[in-house]
mmCIF file of the N, C-alpha and C atoms, coordinates in Angstrom:
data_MODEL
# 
_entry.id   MODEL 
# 
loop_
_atom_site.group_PDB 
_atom_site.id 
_atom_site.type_symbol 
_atom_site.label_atom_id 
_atom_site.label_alt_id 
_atom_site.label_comp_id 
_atom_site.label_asym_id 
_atom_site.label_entity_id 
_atom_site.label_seq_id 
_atom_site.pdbx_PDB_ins_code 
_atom_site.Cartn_x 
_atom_site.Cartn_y 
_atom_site.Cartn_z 
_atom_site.occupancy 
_atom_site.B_iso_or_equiv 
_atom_site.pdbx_formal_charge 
_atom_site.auth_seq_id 
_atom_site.auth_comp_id 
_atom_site.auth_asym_id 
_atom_site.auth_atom_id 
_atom_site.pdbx_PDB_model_num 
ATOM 1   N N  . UNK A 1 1  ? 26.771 21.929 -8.832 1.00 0.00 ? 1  UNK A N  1 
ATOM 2   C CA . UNK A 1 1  ? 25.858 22.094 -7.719 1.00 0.00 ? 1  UNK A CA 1 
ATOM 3   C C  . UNK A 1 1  ? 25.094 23.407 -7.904 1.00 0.00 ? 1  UNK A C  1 
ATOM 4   N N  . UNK A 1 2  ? 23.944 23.269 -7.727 1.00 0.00 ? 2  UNK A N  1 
ATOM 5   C CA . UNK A 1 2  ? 23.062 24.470 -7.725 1.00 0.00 ? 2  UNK A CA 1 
ATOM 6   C C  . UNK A 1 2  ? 23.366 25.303 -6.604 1.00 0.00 ? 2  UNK A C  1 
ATOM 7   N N  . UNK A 1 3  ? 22.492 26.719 -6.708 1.00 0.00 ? 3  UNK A N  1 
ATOM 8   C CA . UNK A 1 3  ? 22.480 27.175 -5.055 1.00 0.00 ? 3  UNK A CA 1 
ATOM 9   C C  . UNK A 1 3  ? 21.249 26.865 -4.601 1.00 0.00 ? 3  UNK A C  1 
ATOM 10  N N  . UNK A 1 4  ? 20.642 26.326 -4.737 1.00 0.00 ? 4  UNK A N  1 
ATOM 11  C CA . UNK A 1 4  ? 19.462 25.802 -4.077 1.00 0.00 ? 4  UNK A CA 1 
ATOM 12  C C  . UNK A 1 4  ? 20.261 24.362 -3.235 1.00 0.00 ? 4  UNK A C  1 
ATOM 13  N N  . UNK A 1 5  ? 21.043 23.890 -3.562 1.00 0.00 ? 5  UNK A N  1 
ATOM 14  C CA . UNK A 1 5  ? 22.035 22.647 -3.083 1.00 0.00 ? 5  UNK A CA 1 
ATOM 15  C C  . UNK A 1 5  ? 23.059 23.188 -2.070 1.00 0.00 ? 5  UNK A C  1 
ATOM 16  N N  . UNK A 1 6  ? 23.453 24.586 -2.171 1.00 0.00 ? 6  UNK A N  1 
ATOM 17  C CA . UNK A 1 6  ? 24.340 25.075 -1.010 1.00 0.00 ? 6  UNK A CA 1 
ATOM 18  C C  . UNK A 1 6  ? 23.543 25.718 0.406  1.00 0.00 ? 6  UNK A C  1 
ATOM 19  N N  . UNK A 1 7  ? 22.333 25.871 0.378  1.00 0.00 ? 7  UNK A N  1 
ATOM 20  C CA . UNK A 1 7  ? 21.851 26.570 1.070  1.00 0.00 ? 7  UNK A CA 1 
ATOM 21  C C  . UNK A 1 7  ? 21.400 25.449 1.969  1.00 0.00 ? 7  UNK A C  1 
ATOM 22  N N  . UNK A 1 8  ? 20.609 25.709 3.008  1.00 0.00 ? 8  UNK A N  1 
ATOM 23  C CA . UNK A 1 8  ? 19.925 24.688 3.912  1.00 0.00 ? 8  UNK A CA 1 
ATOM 24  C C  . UNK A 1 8  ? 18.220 24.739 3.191  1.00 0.00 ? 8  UNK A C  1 
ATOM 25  N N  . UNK A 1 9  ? 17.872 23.979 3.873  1.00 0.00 ? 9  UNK A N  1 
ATOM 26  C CA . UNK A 1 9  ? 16.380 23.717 3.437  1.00 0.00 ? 9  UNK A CA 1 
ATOM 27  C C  . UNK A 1 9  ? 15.477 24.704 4.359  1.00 0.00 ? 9  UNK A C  1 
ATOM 28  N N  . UNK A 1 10 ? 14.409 25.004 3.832  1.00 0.00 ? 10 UNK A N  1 
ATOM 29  C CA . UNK A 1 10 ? 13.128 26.014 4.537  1.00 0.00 ? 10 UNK A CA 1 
ATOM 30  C C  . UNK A 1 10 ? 13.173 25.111 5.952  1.00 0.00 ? 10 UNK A C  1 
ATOM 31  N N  . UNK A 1 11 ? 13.021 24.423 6.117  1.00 0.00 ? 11 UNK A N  1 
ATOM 32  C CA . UNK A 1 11 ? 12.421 23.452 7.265  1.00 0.00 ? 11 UNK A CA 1 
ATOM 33  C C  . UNK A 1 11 ? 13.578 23.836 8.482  1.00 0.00 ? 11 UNK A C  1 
ATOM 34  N N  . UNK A 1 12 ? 14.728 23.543 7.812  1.00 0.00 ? 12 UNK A N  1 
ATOM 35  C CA . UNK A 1 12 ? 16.049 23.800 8.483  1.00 0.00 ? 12 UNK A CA 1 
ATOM 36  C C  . UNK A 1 12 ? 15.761 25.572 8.832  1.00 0.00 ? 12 UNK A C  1 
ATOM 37  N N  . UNK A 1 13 ? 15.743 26.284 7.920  1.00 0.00 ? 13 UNK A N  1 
ATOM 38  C CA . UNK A 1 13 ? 16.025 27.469 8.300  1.00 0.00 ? 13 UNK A CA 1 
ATOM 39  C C  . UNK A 1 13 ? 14.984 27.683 9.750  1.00 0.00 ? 13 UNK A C  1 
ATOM 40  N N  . UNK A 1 14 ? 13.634 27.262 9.826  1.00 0.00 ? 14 UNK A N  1 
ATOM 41  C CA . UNK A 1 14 ? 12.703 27.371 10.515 1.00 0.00 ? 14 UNK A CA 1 
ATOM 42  C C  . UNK A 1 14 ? 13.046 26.876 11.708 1.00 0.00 ? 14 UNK A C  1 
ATOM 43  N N  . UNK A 1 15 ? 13.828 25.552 12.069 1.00 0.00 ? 15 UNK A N  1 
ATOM 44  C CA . UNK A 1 15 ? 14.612 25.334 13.045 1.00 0.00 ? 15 UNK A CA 1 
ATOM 45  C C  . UNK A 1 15 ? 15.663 25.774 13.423 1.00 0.00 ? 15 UNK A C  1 
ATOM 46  N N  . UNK A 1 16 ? 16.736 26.552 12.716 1.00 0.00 ? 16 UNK A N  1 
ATOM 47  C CA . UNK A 1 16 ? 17.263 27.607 13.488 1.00 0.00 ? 16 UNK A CA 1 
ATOM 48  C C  . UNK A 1 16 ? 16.843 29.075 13.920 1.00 0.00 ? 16 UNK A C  1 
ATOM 49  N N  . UNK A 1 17 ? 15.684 29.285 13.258 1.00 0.00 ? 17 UNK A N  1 
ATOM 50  C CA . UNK A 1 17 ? 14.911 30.344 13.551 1.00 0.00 ? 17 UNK A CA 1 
ATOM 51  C C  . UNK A 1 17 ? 14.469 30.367 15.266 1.00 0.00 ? 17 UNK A C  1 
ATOM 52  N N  . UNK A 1 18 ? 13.625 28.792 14.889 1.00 0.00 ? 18 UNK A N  1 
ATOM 53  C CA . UNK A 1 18 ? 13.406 28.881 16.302 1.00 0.00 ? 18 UNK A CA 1 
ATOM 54  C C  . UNK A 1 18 ? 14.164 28.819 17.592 1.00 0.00 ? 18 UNK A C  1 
ATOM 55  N N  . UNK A 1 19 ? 15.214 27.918 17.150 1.00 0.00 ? 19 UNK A N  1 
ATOM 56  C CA . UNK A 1 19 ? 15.891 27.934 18.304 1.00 0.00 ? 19 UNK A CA 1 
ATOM 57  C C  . UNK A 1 19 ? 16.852 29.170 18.736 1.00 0.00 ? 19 UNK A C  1 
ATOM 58  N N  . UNK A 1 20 ? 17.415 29.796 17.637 1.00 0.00 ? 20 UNK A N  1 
ATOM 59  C CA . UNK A 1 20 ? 18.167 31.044 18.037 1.00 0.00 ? 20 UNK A CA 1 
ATOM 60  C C  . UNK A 1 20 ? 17.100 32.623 17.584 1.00 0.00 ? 20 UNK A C  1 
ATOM 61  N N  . UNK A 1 21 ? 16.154 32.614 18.282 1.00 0.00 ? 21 UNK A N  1 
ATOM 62  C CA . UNK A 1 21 ? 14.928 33.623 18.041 1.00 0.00 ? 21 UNK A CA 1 
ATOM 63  C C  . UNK A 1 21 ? 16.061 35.449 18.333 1.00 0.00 ? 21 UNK A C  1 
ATOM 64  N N  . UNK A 1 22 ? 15.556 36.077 17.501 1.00 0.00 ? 22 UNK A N  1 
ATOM 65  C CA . UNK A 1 22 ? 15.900 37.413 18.261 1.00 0.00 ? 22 UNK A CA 1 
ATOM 66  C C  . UNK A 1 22 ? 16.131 37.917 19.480 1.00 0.00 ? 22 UNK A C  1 
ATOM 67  N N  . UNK A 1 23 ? 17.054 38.041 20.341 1.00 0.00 ? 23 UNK A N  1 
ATOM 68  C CA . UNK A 1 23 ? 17.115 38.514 21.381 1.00 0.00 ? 23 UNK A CA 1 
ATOM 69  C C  . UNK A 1 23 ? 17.833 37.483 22.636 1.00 0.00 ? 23 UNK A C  1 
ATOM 70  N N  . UNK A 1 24 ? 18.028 36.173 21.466 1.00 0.00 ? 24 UNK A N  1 
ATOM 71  C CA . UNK A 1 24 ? 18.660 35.244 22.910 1.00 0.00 ? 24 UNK A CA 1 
ATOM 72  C C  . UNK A 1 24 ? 20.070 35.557 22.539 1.00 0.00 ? 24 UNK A C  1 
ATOM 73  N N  . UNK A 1 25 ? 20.827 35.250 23.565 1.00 0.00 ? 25 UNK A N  1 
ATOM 74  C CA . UNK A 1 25 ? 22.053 35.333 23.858 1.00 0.00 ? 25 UNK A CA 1 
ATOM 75  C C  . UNK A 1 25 ? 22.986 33.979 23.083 1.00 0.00 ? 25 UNK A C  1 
ATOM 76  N N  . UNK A 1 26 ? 23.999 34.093 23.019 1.00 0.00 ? 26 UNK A N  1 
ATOM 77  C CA . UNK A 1 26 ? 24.990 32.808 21.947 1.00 0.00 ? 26 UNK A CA 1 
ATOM 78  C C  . UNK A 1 26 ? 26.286 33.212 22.756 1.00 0.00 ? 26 UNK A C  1 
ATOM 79  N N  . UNK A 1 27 ? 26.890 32.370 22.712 1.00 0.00 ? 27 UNK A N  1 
ATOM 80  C CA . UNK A 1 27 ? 28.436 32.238 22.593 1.00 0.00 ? 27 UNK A CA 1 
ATOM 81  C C  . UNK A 1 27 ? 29.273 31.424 21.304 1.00 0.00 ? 27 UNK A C  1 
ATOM 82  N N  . UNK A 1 28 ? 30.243 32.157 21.112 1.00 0.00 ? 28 UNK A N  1 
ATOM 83  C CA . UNK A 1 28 ? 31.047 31.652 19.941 1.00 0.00 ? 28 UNK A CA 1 
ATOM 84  C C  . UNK A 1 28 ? 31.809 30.074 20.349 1.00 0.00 ? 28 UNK A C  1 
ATOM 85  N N  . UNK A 1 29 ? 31.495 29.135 19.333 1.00 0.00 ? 29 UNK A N  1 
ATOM 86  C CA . UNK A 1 29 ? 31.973 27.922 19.597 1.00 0.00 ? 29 UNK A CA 1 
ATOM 87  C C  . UNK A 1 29 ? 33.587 28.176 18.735 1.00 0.00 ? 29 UNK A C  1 
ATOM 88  N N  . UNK A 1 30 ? 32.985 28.282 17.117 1.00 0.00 ? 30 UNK A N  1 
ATOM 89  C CA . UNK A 1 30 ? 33.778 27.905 16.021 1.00 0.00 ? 30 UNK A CA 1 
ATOM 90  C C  . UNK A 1 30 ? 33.520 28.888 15.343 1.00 0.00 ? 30 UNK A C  1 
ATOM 91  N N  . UNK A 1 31 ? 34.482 29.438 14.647 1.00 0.00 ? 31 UNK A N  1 
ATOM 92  C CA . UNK A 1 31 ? 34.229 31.035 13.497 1.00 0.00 ? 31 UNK A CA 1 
ATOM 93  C C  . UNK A 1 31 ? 35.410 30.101 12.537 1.00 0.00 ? 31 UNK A C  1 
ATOM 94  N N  . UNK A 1 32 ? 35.255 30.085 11.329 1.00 0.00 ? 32 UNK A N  1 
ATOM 95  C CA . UNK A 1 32 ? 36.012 29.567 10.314 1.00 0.00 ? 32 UNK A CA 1 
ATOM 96  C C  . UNK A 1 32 ? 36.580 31.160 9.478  1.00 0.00 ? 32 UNK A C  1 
ATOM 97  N N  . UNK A 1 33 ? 35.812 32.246 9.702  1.00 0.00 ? 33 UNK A N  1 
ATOM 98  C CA . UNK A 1 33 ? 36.697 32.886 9.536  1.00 0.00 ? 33 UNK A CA 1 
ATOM 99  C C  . UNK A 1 33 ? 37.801 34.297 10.017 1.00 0.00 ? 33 UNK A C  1 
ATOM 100 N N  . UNK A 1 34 ? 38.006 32.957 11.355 1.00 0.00 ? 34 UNK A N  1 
ATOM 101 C CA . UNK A 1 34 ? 38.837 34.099 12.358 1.00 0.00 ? 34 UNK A CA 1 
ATOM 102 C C  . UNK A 1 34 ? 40.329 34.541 11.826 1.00 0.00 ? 34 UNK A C  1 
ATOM 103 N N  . UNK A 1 35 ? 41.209 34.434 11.150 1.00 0.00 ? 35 UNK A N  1 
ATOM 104 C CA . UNK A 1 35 ? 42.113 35.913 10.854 1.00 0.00 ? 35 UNK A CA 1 
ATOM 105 C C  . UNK A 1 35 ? 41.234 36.831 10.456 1.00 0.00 ? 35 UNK A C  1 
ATOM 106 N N  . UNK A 1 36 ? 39.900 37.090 9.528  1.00 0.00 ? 36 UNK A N  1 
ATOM 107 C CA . UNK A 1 36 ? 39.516 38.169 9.520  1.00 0.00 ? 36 UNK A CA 1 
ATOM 108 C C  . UNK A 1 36 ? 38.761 39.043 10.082 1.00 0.00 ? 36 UNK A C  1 
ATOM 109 N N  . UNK A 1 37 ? 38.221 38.508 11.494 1.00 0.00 ? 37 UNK A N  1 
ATOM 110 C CA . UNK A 1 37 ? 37.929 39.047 12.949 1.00 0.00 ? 37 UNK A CA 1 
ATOM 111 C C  . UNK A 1 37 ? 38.593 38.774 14.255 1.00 0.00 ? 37 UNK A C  1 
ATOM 112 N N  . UNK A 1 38 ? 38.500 39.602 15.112 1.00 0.00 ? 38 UNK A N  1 
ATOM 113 C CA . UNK A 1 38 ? 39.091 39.851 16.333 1.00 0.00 ? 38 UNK A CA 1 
ATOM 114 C C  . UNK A 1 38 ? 37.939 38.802 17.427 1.00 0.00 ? 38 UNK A C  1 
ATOM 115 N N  . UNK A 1 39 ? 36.954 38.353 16.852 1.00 0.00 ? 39 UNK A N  1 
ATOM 116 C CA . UNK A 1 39 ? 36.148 37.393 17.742 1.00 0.00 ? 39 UNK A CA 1 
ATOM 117 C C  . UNK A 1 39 ? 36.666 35.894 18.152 1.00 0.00 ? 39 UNK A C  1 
ATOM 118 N N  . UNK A 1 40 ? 36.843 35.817 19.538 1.00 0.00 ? 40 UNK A N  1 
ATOM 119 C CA . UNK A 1 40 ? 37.418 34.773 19.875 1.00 0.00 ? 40 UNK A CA 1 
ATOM 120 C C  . UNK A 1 40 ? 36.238 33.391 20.494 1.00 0.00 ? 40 UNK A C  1 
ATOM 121 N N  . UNK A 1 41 ? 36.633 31.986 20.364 1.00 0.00 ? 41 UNK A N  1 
ATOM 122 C CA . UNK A 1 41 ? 35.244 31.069 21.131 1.00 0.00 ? 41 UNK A CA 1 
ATOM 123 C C  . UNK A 1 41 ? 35.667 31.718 22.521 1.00 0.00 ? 41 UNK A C  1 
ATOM 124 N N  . UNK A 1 42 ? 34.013 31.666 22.848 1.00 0.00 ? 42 UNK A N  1 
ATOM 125 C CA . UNK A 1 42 ? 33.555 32.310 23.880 1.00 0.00 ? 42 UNK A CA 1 
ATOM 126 C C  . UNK A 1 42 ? 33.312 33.453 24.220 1.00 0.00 ? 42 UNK A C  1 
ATOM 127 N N  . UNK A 1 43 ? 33.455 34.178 23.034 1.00 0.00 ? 43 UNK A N  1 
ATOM 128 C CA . UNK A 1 43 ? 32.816 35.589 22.831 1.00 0.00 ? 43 UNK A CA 1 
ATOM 129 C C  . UNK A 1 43 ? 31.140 35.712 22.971 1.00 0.00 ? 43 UNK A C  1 
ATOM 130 N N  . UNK A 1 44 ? 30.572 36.231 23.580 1.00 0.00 ? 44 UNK A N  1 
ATOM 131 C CA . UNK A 1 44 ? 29.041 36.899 24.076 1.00 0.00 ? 44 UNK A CA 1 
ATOM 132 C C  . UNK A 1 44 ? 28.578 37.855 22.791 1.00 0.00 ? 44 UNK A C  1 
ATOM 133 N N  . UNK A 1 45 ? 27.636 37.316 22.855 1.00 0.00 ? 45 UNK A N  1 
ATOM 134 C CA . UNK A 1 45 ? 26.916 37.858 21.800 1.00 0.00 ? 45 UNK A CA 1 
ATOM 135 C C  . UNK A 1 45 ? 24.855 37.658 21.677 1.00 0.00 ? 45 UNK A C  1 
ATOM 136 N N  . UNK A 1 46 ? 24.044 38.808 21.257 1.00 0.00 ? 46 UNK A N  1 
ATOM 137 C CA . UNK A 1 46 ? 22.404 38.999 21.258 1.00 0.00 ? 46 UNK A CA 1 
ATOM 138 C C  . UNK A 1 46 ? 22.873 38.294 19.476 1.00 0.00 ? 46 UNK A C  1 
ATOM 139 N N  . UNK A 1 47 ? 21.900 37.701 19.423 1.00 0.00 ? 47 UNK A N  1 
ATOM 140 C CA . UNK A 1 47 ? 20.945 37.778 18.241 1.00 0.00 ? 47 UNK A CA 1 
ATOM 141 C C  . UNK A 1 47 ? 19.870 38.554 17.854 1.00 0.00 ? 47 UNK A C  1 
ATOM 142 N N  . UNK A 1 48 ? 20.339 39.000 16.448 1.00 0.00 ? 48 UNK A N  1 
ATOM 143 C CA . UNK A 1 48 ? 19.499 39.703 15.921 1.00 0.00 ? 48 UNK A CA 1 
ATOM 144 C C  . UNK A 1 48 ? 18.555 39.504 14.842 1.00 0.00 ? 48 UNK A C  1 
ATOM 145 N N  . UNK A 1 49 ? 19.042 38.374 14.008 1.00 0.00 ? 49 UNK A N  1 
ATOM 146 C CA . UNK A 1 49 ? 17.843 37.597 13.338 1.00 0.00 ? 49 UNK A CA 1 
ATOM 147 C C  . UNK A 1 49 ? 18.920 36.453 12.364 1.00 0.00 ? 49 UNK A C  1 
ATOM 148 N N  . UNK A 1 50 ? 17.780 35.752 11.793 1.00 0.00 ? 50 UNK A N  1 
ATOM 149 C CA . UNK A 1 50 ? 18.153 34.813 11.036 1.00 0.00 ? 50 UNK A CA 1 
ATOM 150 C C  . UNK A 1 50 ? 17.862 34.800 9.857  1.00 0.00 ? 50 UNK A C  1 
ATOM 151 N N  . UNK A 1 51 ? 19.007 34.740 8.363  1.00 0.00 ? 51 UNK A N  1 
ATOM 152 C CA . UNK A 1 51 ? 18.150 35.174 7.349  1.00 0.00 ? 51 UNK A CA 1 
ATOM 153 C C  . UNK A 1 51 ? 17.745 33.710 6.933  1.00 0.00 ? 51 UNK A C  1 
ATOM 154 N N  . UNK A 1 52 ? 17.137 33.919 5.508  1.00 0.00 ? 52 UNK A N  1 
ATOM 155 C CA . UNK A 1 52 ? 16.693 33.053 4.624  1.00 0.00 ? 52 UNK A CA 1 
ATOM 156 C C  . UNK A 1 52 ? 17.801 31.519 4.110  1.00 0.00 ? 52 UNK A C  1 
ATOM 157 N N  . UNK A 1 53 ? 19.009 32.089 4.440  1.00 0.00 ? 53 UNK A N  1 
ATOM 158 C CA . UNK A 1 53 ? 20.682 30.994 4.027  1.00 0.00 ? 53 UNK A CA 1 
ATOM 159 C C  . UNK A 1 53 ? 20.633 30.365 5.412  1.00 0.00 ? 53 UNK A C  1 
ATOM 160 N N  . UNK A 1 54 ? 20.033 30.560 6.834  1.00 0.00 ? 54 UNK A N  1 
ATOM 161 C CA . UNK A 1 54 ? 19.995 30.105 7.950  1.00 0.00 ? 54 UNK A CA 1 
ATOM 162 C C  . UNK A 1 54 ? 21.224 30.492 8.774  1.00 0.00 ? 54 UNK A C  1 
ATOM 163 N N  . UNK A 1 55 ? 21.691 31.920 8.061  1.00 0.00 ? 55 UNK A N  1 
ATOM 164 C CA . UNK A 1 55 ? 22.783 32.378 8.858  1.00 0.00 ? 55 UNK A CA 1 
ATOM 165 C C  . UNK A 1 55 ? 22.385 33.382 9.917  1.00 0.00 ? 55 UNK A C  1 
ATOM 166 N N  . UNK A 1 56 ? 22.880 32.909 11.318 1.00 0.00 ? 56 UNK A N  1 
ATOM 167 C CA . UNK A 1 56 ? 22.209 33.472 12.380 1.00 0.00 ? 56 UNK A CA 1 
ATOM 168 C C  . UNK A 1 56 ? 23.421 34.972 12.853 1.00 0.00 ? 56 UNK A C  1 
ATOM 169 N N  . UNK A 1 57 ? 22.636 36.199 12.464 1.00 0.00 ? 57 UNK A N  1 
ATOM 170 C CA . UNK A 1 57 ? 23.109 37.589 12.725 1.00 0.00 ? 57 UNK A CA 1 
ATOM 171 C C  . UNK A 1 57 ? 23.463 37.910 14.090 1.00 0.00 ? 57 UNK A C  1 
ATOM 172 N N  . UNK A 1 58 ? 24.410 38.075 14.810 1.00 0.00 ? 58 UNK A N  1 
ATOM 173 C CA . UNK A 1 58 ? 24.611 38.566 15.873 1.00 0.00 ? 58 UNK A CA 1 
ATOM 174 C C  . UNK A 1 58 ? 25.131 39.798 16.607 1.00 0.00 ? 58 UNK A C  1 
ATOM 175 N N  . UNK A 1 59 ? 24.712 40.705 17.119 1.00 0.00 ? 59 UNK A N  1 
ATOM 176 C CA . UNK A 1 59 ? 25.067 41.956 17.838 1.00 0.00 ? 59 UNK A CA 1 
ATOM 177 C C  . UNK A 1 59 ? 26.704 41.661 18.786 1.00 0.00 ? 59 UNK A C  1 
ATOM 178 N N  . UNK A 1 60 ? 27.680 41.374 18.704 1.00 0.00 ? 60 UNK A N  1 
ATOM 179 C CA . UNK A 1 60 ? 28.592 41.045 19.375 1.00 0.00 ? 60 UNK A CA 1 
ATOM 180 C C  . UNK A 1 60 ? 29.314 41.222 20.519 1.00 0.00 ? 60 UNK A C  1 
ATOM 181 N N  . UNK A 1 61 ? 29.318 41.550 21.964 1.00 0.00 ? 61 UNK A N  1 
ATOM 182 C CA . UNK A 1 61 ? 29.738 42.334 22.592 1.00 0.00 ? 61 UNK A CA 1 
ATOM 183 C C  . UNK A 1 61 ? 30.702 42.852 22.767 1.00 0.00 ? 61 UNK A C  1 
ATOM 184 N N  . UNK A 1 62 ? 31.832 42.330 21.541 1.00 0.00 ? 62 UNK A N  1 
ATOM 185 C CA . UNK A 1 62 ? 33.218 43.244 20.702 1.00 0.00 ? 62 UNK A CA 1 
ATOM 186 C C  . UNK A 1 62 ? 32.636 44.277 20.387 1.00 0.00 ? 62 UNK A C  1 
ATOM 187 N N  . UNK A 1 63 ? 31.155 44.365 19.866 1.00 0.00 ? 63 UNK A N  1 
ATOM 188 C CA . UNK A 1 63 ? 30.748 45.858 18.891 1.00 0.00 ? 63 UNK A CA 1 
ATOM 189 C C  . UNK A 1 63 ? 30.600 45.207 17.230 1.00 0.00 ? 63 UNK A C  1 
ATOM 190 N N  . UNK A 1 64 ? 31.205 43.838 17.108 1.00 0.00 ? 64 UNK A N  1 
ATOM 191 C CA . UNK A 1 64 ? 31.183 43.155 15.257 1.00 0.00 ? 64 UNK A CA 1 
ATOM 192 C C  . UNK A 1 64 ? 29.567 42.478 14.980 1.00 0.00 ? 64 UNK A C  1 
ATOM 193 N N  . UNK A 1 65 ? 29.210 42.967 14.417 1.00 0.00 ? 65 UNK A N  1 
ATOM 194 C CA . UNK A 1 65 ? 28.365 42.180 13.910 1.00 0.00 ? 65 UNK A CA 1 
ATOM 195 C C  . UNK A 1 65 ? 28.031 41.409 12.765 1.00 0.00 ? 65 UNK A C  1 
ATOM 196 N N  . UNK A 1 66 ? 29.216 40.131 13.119 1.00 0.00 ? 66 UNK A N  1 
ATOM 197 C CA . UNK A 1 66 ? 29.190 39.248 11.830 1.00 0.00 ? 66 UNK A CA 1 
ATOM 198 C C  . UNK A 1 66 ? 27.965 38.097 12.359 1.00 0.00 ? 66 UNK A C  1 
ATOM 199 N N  . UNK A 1 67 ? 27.841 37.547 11.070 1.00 0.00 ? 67 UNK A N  1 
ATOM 200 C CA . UNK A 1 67 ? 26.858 36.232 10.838 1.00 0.00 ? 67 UNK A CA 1 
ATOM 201 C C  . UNK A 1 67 ? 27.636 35.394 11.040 1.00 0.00 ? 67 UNK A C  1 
ATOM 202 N N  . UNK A 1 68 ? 26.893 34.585 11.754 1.00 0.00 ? 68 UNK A N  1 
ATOM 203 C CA . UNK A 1 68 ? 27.786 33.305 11.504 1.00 0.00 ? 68 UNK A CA 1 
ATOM 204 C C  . UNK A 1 68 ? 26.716 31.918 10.476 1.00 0.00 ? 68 UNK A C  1 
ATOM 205 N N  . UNK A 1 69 ? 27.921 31.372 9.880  1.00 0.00 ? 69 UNK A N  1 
ATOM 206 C CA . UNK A 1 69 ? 27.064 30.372 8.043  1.00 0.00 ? 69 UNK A CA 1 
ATOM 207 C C  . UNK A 1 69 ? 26.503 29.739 9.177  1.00 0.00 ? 69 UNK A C  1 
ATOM 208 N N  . UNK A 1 70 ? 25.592 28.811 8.733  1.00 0.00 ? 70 UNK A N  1 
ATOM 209 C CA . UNK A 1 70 ? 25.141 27.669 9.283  1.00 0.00 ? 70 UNK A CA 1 
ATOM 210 C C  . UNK A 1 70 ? 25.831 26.634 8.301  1.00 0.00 ? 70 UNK A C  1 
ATOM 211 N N  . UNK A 1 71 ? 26.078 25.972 9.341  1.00 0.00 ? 71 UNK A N  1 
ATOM 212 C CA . UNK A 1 71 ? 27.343 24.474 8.660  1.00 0.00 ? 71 UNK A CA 1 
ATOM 213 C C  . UNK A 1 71 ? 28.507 25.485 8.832  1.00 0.00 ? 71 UNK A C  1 
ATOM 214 N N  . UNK A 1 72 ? 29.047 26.064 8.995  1.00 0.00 ? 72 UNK A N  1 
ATOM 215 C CA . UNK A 1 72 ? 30.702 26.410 9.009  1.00 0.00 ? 72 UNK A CA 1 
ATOM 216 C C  . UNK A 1 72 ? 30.871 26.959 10.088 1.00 0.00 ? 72 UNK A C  1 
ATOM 217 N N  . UNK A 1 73 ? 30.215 27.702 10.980 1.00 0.00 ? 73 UNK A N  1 
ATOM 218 C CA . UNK A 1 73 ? 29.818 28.822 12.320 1.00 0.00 ? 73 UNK A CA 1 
ATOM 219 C C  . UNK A 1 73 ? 29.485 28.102 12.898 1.00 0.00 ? 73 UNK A C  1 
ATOM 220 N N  . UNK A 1 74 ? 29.980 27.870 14.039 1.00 0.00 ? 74 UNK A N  1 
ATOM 221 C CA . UNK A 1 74 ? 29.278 27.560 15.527 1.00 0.00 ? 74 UNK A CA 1 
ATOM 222 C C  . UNK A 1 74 ? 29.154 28.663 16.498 1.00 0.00 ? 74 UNK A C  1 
ATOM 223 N N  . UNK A 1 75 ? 27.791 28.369 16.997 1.00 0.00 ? 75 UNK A N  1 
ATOM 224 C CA . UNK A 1 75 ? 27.392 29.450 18.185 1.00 0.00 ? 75 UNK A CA 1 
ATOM 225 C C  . UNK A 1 75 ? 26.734 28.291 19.456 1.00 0.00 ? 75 UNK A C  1 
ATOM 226 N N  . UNK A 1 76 ? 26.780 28.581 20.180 1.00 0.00 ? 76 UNK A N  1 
ATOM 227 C CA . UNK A 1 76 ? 25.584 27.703 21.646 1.00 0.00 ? 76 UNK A CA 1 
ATOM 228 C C  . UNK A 1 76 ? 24.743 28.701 21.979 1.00 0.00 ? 76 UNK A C  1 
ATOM 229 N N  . UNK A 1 77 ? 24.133 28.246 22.277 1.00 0.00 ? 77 UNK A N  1 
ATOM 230 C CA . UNK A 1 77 ? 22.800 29.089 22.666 1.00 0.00 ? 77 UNK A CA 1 
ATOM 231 C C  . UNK A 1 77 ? 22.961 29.267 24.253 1.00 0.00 ? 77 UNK A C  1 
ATOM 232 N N  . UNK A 1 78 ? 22.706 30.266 25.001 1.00 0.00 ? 78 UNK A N  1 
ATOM 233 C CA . UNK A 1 78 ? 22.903 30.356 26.260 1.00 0.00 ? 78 UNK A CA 1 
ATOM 234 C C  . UNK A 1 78 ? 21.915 30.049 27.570 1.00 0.00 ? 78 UNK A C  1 
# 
């Protein structure tokens, strides 16, 4: 598999762009990698951007600011 095959598509990224824009609010659904954070579902959290892999950056109101993948991370939008 390439990494052009692991990533999401431009189109995709552009739709999570839009829907989780800078500055809206999320809650944690699903973190796949919780033993290595203290973030629990239903943790509050700003967005801070979305990169190019369609992983949406979040300001946490723990103080963590992990990404969460797109396809492995769940967030809701608030």
């Amino acid at each position: 598999m390439t990494n052009r095959n692991r990533f999401p598509s431009r189109e995709i990224v552009a739709q999570v762009r839009k829907l989780y824009p800078a500055g809206c609010r999320v809650e944690l659904v699903h973190l796949d990698d919780d033993p290595h954070s203290d973030l629990l579902p239903g943790d509050l959290g700003t967005v801070s951007t979305v990169d190019d892999t369609g992983t949406i950056f979040v300001n946490w109101d723990r103080g963590s600011t992990l990404g969460m993948v797109y396809g492995v991370d769940k967030v809701r939008k608030l």
